[in-house]
Structure formats: C-alpha cells, structure tokens
C-alpha atoms as an extended CHARMM CRD file, in Angstrom:
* protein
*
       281  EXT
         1         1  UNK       CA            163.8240000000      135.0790000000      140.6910000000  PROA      1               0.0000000000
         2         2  UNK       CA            164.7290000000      137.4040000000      143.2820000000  PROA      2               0.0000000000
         3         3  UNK       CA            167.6310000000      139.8030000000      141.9500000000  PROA      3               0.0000000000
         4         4  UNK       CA            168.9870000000      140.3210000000      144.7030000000  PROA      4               0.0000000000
         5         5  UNK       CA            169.7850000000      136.5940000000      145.8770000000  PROA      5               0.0000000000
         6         6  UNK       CA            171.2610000000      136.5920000000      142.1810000000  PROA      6               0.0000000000
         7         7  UNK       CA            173.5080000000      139.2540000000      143.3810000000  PROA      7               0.0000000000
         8         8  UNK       CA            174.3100000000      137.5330000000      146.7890000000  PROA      8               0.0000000000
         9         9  UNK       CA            175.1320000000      134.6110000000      144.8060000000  PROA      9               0.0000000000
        10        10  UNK       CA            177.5840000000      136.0120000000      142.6130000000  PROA      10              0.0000000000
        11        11  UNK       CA            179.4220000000      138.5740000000      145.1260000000  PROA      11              0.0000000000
        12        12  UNK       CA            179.6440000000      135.5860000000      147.4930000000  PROA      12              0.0000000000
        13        13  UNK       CA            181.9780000000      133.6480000000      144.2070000000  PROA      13              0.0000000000
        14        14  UNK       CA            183.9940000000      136.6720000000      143.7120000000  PROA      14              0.0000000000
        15        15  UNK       CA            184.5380000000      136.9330000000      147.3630000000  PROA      15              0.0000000000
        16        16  UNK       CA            185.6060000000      133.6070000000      147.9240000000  PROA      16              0.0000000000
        17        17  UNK       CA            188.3060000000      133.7240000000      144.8030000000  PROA      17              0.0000000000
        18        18  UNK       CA            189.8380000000      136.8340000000      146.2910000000  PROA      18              0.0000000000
        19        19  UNK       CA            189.9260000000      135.2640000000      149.8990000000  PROA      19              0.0000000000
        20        20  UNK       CA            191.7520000000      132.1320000000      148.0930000000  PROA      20              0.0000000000
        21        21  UNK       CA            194.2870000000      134.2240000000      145.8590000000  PROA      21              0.0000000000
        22        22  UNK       CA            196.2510000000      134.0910000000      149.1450000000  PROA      22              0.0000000000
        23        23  UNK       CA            196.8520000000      129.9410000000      149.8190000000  PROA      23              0.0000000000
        24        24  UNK       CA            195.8190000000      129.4630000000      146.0900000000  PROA      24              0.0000000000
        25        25  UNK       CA            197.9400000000      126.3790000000      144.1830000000  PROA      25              0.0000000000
        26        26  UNK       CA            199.7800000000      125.3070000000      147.0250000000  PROA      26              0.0000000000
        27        27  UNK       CA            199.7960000000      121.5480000000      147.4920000000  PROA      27              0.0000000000
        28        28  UNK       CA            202.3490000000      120.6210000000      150.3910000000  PROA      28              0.0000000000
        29        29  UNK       CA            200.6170000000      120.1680000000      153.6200000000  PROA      29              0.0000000000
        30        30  UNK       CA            204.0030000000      120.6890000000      155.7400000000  PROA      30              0.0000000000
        31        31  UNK       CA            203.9930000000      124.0660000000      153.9440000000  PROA      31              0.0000000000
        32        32  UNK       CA            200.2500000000      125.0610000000      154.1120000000  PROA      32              0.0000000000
        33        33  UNK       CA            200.2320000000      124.1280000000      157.9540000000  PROA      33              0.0000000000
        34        34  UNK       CA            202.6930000000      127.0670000000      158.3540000000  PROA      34              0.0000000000
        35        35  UNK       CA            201.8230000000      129.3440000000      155.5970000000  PROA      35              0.0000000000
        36        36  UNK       CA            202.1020000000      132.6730000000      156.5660000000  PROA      36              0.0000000000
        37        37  UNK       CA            199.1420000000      134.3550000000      156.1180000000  PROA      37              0.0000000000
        38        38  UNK       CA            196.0060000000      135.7100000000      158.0860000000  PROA      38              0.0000000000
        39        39  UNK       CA            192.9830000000      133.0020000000      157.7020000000  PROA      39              0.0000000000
        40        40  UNK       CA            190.6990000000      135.6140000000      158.8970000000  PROA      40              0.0000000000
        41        41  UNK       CA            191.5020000000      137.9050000000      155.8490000000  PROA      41              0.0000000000
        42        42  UNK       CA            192.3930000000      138.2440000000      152.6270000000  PROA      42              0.0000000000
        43        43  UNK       CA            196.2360000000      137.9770000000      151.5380000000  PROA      43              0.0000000000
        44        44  UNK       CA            198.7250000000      138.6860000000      148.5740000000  PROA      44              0.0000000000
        45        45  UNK       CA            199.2630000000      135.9830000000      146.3770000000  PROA      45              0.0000000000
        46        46  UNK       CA            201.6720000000      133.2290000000      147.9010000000  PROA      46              0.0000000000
        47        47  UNK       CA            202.6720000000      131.5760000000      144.4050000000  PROA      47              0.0000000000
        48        48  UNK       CA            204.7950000000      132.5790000000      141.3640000000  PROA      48              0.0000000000
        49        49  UNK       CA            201.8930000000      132.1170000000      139.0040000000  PROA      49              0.0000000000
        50        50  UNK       CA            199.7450000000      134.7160000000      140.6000000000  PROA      50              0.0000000000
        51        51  UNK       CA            202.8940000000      137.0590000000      140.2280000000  PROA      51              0.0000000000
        52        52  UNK       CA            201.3570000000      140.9680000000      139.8390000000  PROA      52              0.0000000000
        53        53  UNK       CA            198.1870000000      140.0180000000      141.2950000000  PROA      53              0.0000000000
        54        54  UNK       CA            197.6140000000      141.8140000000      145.2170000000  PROA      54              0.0000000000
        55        55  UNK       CA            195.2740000000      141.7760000000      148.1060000000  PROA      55              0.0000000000
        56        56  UNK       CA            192.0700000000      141.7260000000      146.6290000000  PROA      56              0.0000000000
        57        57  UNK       CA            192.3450000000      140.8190000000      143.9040000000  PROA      57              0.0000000000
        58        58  UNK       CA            190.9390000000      138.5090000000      141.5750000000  PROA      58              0.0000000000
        59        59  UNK       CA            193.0160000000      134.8760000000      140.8090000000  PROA      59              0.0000000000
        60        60  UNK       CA            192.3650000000      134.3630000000      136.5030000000  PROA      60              0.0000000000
        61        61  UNK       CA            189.0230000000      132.4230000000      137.8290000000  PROA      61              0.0000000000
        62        62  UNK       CA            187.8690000000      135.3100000000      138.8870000000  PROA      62              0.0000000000
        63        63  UNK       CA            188.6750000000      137.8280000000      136.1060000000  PROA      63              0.0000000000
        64        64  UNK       CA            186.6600000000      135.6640000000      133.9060000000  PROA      64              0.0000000000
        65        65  UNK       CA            183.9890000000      135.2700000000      135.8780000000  PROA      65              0.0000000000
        66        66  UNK       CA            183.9500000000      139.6660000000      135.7170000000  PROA      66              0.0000000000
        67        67  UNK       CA            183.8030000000      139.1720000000      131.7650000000  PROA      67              0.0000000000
        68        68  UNK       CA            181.0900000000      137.0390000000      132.2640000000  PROA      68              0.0000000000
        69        69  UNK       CA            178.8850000000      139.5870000000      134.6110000000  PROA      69              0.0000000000
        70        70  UNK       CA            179.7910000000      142.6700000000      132.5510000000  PROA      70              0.0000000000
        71        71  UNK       CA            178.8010000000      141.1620000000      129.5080000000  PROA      71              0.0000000000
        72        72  UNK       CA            175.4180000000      139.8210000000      130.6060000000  PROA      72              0.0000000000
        73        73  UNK       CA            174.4930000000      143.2720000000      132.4130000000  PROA      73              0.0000000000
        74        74  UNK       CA            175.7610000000      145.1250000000      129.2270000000  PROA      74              0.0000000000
        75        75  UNK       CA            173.4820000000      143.0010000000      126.8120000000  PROA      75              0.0000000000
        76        76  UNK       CA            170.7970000000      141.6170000000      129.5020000000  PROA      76              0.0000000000
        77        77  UNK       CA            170.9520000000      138.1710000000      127.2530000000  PROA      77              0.0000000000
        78        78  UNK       CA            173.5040000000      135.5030000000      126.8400000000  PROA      78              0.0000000000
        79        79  UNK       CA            174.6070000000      134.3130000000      123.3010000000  PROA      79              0.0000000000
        80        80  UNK       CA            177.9040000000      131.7060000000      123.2190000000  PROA      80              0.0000000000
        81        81  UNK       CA            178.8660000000      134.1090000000      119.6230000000  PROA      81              0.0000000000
        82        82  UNK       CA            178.8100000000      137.6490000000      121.3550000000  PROA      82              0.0000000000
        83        83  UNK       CA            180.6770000000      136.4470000000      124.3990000000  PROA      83              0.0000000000
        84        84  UNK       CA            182.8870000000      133.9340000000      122.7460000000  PROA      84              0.0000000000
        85        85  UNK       CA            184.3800000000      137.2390000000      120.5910000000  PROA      85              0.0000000000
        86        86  UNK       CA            184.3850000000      139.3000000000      124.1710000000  PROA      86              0.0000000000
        87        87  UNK       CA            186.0380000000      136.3590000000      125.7080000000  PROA      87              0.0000000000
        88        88  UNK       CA            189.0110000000      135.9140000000      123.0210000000  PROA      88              0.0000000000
        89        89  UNK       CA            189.1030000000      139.8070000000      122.8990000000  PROA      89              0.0000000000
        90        90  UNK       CA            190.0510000000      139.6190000000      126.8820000000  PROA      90              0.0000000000
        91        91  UNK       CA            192.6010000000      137.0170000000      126.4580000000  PROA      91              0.0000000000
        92        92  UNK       CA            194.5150000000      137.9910000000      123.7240000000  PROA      92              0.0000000000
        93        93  UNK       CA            195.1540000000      141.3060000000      126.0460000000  PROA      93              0.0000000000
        94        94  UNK       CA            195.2150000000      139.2370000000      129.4060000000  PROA      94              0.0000000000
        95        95  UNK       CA            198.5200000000      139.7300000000      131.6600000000  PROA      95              0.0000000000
        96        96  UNK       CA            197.1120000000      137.0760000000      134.3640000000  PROA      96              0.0000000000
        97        97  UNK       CA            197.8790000000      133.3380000000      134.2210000000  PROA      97              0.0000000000
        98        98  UNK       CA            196.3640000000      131.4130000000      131.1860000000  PROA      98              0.0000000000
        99        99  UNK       CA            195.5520000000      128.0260000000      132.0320000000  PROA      99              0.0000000000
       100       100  UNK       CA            195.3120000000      125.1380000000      130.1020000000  PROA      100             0.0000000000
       101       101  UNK       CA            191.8030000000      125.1710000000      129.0740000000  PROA      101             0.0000000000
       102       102  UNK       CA            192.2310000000      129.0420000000      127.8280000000  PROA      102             0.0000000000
       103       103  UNK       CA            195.6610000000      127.9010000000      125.6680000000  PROA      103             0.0000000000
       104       104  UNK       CA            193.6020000000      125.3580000000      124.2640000000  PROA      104             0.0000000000
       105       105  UNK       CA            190.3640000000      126.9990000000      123.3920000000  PROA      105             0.0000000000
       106       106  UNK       CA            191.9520000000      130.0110000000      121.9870000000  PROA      106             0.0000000000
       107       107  UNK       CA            193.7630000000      127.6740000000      119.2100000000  PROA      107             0.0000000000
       108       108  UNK       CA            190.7940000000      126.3800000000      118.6270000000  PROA      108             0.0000000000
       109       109  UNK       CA            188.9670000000      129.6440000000      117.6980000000  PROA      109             0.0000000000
       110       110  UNK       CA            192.3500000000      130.3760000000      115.2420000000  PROA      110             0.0000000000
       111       111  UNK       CA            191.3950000000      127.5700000000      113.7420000000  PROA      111             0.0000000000
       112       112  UNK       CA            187.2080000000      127.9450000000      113.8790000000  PROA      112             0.0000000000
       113       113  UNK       CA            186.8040000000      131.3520000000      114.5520000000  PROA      113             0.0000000000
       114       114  UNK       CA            182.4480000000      130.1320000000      115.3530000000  PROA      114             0.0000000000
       115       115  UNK       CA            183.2830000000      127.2570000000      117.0550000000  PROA      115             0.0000000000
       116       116  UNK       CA            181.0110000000      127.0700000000      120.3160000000  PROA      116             0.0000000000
       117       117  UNK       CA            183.0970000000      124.7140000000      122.1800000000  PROA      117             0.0000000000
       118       118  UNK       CA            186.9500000000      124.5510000000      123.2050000000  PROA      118             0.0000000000
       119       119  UNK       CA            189.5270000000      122.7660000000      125.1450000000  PROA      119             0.0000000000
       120       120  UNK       CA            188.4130000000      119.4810000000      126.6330000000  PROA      120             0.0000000000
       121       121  UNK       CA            189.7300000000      120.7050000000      129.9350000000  PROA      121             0.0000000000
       122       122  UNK       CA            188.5550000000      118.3990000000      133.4300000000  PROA      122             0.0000000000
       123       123  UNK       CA            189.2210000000      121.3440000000      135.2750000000  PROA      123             0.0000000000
       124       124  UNK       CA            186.5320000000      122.3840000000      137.8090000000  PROA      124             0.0000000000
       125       125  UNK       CA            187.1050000000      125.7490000000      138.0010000000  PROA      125             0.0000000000
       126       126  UNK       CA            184.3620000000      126.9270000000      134.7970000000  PROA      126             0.0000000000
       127       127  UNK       CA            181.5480000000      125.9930000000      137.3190000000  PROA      127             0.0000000000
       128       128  UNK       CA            181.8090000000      128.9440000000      139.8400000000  PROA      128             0.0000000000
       129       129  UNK       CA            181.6930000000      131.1530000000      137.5810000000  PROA      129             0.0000000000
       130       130  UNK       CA            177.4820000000      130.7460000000      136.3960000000  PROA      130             0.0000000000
       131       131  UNK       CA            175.6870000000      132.8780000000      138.6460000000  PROA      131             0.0000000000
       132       132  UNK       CA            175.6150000000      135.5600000000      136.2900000000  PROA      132             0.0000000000
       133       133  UNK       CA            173.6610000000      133.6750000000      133.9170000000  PROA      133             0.0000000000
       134       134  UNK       CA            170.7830000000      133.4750000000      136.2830000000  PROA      134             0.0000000000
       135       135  UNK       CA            170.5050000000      137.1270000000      135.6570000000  PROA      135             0.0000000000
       136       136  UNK       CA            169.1410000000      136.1970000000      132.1480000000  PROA      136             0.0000000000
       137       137  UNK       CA            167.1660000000      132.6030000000      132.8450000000  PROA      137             0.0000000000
       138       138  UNK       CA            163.2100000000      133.6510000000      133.1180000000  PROA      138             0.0000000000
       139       139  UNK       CA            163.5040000000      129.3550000000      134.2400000000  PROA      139             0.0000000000
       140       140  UNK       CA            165.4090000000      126.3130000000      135.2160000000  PROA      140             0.0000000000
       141       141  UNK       CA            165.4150000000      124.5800000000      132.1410000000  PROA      141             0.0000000000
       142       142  UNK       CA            166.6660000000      127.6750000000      130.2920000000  PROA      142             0.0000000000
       143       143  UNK       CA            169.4870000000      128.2320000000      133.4830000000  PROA      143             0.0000000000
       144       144  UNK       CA            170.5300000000      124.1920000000      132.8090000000  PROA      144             0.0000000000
       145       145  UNK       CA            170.8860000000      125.3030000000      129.2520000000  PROA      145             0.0000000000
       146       146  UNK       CA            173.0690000000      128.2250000000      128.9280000000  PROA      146             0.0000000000
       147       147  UNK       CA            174.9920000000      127.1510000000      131.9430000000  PROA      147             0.0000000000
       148       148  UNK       CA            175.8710000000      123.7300000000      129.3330000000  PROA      148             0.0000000000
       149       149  UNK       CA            176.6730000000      126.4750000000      126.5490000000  PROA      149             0.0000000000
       150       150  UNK       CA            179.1860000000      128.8130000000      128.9320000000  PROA      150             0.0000000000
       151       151  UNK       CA            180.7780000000      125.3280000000      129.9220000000  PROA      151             0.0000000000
       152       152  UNK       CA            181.3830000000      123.4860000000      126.8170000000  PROA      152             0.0000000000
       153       153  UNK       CA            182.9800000000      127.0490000000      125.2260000000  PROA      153             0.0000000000
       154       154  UNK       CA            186.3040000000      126.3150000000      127.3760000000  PROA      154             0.0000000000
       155       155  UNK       CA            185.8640000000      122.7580000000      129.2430000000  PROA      155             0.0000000000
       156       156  UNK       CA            183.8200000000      120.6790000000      126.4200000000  PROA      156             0.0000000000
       157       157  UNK       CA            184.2690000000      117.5810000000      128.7900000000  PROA      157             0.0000000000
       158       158  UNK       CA            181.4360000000      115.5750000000      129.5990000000  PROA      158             0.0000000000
       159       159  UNK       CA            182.1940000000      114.9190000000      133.2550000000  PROA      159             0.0000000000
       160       160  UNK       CA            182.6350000000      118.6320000000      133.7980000000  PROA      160             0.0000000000
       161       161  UNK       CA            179.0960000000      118.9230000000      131.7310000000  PROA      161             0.0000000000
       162       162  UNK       CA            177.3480000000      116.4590000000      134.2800000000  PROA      162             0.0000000000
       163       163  UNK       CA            179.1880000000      118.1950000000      137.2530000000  PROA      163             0.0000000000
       164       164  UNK       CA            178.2090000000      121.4770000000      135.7290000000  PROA      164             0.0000000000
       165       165  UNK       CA            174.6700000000      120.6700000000      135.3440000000  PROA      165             0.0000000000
       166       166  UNK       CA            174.2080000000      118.7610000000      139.5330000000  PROA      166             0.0000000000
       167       167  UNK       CA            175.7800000000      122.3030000000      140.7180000000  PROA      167             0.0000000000
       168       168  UNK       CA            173.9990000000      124.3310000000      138.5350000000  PROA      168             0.0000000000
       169       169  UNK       CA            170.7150000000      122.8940000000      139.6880000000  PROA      169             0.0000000000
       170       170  UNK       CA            171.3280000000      122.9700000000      143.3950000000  PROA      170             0.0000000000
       171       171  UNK       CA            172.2070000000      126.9760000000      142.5930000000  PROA      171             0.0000000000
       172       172  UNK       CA            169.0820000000      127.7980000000      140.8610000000  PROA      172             0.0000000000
       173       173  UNK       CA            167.3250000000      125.3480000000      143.7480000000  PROA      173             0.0000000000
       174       174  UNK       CA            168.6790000000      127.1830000000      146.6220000000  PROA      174             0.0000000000
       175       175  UNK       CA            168.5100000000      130.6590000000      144.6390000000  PROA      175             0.0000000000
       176       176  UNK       CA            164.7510000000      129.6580000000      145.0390000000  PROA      176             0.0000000000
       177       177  UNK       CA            164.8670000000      129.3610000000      148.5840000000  PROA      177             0.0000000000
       178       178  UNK       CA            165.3610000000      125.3780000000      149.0760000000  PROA      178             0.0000000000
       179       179  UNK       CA            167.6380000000      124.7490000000      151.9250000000  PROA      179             0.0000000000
       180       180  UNK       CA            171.6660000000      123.3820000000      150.5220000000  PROA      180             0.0000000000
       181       181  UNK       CA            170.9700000000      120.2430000000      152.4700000000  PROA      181             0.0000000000
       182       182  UNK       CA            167.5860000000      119.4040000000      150.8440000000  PROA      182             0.0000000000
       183       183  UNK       CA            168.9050000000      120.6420000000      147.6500000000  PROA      183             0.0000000000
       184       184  UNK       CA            171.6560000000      118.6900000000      147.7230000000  PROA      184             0.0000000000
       185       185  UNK       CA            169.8010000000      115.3760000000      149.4480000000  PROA      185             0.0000000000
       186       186  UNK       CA            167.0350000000      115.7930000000      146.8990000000  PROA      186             0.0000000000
       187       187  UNK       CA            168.7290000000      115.3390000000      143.7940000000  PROA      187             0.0000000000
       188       188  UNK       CA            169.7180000000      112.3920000000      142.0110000000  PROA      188             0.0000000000
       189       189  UNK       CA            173.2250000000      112.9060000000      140.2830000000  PROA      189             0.0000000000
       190       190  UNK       CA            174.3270000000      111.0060000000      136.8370000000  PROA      190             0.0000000000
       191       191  UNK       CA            175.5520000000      107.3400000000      137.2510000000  PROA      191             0.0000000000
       192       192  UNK       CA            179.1500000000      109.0180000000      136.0120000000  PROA      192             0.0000000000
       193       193  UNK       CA            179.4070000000      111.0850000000      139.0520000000  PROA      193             0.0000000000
       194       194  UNK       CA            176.7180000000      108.5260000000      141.4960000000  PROA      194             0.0000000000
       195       195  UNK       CA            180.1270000000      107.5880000000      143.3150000000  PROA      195             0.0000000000
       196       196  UNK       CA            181.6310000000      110.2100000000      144.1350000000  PROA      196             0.0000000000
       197       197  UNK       CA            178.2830000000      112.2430000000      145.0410000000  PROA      197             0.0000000000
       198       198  UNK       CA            177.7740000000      109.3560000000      147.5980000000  PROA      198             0.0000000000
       199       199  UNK       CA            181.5660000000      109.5260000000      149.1700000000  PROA      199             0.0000000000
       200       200  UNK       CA            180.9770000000      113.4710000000      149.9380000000  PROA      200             0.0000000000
       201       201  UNK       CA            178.1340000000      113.0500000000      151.2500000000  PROA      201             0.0000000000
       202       202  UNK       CA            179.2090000000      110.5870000000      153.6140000000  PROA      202             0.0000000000
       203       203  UNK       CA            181.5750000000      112.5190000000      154.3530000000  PROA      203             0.0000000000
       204       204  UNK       CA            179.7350000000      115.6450000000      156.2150000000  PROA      204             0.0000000000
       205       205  UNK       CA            181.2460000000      116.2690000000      159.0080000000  PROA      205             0.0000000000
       206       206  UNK       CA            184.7900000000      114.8750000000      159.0440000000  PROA      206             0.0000000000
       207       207  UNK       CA            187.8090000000      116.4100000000      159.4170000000  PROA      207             0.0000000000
       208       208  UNK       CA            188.1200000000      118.9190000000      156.3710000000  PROA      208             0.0000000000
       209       209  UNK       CA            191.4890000000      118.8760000000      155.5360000000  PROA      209             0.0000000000
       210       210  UNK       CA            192.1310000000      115.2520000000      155.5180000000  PROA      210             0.0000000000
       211       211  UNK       CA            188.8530000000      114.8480000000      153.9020000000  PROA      211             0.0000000000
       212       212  UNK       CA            189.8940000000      117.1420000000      151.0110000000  PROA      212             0.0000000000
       213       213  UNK       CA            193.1200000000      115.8260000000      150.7690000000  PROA      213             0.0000000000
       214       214  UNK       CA            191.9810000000      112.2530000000      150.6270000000  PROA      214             0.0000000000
       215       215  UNK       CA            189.3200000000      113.3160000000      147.7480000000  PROA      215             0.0000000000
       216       216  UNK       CA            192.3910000000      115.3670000000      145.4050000000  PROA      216             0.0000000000
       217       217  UNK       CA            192.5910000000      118.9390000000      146.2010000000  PROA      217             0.0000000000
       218       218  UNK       CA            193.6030000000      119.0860000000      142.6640000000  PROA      218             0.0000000000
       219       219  UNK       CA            192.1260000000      121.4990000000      139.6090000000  PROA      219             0.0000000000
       220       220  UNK       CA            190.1680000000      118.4690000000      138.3330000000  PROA      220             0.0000000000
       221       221  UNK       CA            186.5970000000      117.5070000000      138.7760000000  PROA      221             0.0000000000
       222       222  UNK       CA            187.4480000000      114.6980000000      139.9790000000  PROA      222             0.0000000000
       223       223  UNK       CA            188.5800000000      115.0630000000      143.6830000000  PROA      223             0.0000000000
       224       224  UNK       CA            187.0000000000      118.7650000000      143.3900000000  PROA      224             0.0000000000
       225       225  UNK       CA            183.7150000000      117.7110000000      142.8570000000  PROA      225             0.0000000000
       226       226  UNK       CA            183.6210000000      115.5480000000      146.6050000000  PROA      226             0.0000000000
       227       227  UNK       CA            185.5030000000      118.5220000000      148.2290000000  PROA      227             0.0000000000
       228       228  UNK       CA            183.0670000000      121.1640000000      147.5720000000  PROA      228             0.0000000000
       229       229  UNK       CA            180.1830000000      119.4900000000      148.2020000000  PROA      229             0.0000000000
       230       230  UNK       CA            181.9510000000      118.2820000000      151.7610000000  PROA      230             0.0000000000
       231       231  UNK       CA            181.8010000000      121.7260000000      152.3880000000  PROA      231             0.0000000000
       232       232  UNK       CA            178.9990000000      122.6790000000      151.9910000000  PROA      232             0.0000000000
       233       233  UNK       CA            177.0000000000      120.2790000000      154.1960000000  PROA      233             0.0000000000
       234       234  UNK       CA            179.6770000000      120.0760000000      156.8880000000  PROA      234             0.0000000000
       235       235  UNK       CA            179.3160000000      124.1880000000      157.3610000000  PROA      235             0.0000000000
       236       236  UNK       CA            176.5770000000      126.6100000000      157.8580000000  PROA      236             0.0000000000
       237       237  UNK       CA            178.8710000000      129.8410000000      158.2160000000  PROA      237             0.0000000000
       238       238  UNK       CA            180.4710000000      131.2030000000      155.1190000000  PROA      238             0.0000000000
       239       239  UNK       CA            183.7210000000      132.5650000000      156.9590000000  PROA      239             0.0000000000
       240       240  UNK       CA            183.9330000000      129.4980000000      158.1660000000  PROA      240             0.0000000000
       241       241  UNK       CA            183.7950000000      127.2960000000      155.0680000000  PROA      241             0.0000000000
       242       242  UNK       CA            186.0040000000      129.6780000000      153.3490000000  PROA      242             0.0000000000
       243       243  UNK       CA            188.9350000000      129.0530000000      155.7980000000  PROA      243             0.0000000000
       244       244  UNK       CA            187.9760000000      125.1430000000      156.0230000000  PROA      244             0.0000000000
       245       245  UNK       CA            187.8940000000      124.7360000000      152.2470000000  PROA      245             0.0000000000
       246       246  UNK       CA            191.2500000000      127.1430000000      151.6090000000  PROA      246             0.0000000000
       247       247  UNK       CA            193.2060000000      125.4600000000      154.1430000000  PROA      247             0.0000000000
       248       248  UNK       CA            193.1480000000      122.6570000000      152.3900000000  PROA      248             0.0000000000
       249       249  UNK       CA            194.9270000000      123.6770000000      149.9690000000  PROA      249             0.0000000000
       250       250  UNK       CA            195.5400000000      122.8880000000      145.9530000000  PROA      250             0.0000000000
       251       251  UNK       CA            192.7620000000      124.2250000000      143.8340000000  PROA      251             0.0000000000
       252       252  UNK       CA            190.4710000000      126.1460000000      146.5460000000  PROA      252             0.0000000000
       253       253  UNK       CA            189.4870000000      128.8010000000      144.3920000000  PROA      253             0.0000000000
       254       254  UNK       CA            188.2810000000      126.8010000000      142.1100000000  PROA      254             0.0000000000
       255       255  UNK       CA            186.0560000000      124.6680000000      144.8820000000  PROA      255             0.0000000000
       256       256  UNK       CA            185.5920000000      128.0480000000      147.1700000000  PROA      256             0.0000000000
       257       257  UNK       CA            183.5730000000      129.9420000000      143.7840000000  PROA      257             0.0000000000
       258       258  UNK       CA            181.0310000000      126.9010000000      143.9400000000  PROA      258             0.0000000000
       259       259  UNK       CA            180.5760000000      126.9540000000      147.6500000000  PROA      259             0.0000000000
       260       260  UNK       CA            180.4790000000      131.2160000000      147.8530000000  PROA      260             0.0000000000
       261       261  UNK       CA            177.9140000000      131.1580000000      144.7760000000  PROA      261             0.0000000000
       262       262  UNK       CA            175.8690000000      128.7040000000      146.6030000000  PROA      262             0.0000000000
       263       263  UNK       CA            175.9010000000      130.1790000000      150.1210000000  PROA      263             0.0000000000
       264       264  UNK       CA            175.3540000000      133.6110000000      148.9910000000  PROA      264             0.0000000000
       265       265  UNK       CA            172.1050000000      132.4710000000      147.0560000000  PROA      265             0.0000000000
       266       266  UNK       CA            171.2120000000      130.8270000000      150.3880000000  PROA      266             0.0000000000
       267       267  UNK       CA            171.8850000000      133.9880000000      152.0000000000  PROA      267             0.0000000000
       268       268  UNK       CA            174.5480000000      133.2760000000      154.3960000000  PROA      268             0.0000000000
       269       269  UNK       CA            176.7530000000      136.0560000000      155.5920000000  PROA      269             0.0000000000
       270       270  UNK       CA            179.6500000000      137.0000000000      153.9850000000  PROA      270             0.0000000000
       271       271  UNK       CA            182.1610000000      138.6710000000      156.4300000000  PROA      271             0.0000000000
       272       272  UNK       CA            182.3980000000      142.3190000000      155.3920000000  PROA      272             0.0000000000
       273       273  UNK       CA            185.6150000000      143.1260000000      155.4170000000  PROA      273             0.0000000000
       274       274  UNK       CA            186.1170000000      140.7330000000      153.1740000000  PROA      274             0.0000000000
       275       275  UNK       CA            183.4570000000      142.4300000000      150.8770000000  PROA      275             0.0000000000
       276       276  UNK       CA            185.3600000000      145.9010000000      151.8890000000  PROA      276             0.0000000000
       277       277  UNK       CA            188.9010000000      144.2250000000      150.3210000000  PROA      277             0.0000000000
       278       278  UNK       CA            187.6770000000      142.8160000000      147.3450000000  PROA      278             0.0000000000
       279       279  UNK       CA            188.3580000000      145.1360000000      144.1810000000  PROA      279             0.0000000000
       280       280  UNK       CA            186.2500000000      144.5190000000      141.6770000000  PROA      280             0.0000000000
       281       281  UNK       CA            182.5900000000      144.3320000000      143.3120000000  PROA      281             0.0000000000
C-alpha cells in the first residue's frame, strides 16, 4: 500500500481532533447554535474537561492516537505486549482527561499486568485512531486483525469490535483506491449493526445536524456509528464535513477521527491552515 495515502489517512484523523477540540463535548443545541468560535478554524477548548489544552492541540483522542504512530514508526511492527506497557507508561504520567475506558483498563493491568484486553467501554472514539496500523499490515486480513487487537486492549466490547472491523475495512478499501461510496455500498455489515448501517445510509443527504442529533451525538457507538457514516456520503469536501459533523455537537471528535482517516486515504483536501495549526504533525 501506498505510504503516502497511509500518511494522508492518518494526518487527516489528527487534523480533524484538533479542529473538534474547539465545540468538543458540548451537547445543548441552544448553546452550540451560538458558540463562539470560528467554524472555519481551529479554536481553544470550549469545555472544563479539556482545561490546559490550546489551539491546536490534541483532545485525549488524539494524544493516544500519537502513542500509537510513534510506537509503530519506532518498532515498524505492532505487538498488543510492547504497546500495552508504552500505553500504561503514558497514562500513569498523562495530565489530559482520562476517560472511562482508560480508568478502567488501567485497573485492569494492576490487576493482570499481560492482560490483552481492558475496559468494556461502548465508546466510539478507539476507532479513529487505526490508521497507523496500516503502516505495518503487508494485507487486509492482517489490518482486520491487529486493528481487533488495538481495540479490545481498551474497548473489549463486541459492538465496538463489529463497528471496528466495518470501518476498518472501508479504510483499508478506500486506502486502496475504492471510492467511500462504493466502499461503503459494497459491504455487508454484521446483523448487530444491519440496522443502524441501513438508517445512515438512508440518511445521505439530510439535514446534518438534525440528522446527528436524531442518531445520539453521544460518545457511544451507538448513535456514533449512523453519524459518521452520514457524513461521509452526504459530503465530498473535507472542510466541509468537518464543520457539518462538529456542529453537531456531543462527541465529534470521536466521529470527525473516522471521517478525517477515511477522507485523507481517499485523498480529499485537507484545508492547510488547518494542517499549519495543528501541533503535533
């Protein structure tokens, strides 16, 4: 595969988290429809739980998804043991937010020190962060698999497995040079997530905010699942389904990592200004 649609692919996730740090975790709509903040740029954190975090940077997502990169260029090879002890390592020194599925999957390596899998977290945010491991896939099948390992290690849920896998094979798809829309048209989804693949597909085109609303904008799979694939057949500009999808509030970083690592491995442009603010690239 082509390293430098790998590349695209995973600058185009970081992007997107540092574009969302701004509106990140807000939930109101009366307040998000008068936010003040520049939709055409990046912004400080709005929240208290992004509290030390500025322009540019990173939201937790992000910073993980770094540890993720760095540790796959450093060793050119994934292993769930060697980053699992890199991982911990991070957190225990970590001055960002800790979510949920980091609390729990750091008790249960005090407890297991090997164990390979964590928290049982339904949190969607884990899946924009496995571009890097097509750095170190020589094939699909080997892509599907460490992308289930990287998962389970914080979110051992299986609906955020079967998610996980459906977005992990339109990636590697696109990454290939398949178009999102075939990619995403082509596939045939598990029977646990059939219904909800269906609803966001129907729902290309509609209004994105209500549509994203009406679907959860919450941290969950479920509701973030329908969002981000809404966006990603209803837009064809990545500046433009980076302000669609973080308008809409609650968990966009989470959904706007999935639709940035799937646009940038389809090549679409991402605005570079935004590039030029990002810290961290």
């Amino acid at each position: 595969m082509n390293t430098e649609i790998i590349n695209n692919a995973i600058e185009a996730a970081l992007v997107a988290d540092a574009y969302c740090l701004g509106s990140h975790w807000i939930y109101d709509e009366e307040e998000l429809k008068r936010l003040d903040v520049n939709w055409d740029a990046l912004n400080a954190p709005y929240v208290m739980w992004h509290q030390g975090k500025q322009k540019g940077d990173f939201t937790h997502y992000g910073d993980h998804a770094k540890w993720l990169l760095e540790f796959v260029q450093d060793n050119m090879r994934f292993d769930i043991q060697s980053y699992g002890g890199l991982w911990l390592d991070n957190m225990q020194a970590y001055t960002g937010y800790v979510d949920g599925s980091s609390r729990e999957t750091m008790e249960v390596l005090r407890t297991n020190p090997r164990s390979n899998t964590g928290s049982t977290s339904h949190d969607l945010s884990i899946i924009g962060r496995i571009a890097p491991l097509l750095l170190v896939s020589s094939s699909k099948e080997e892509f599907l698999q460490q992308t289930q390992t990287f998962v389970a290690f914080t979110h051992n849920s299986p609906l955020v497995l079967k998610a996980a896998e459906l977005f992990a094979s339109i990636l590697y798809d696109v990454a290939q040079g398949e178009s999102i829309d075939a990619a995403l048209n082509t596939l045939t989804p598990d029977p646990d997530l059939k219904n909800a693949f269906d609803a966001a597909i129907n729902s290309k085109g509609k209004d994105s905010f209500c549509t994203i609303r009406d679907f959860g904008p919450a941290c969950s799979v479920e509701g973030g699942f329908e969002g981000s694939i809404h966006i990603l057949l209803s837009y064809d500009n990545f500046k433009d389904a980076m302000i669609a999808n973080a308008k809409a509030g609650g968990d966009n970083a989470a959904r706007g990592m999935i639709i940035g690592m799937i646009m940038g491995a389809a090549g679409k442009e991402i605005p570079p200004a935004w590039k030029n603010e990002t810290k961290g690239l």
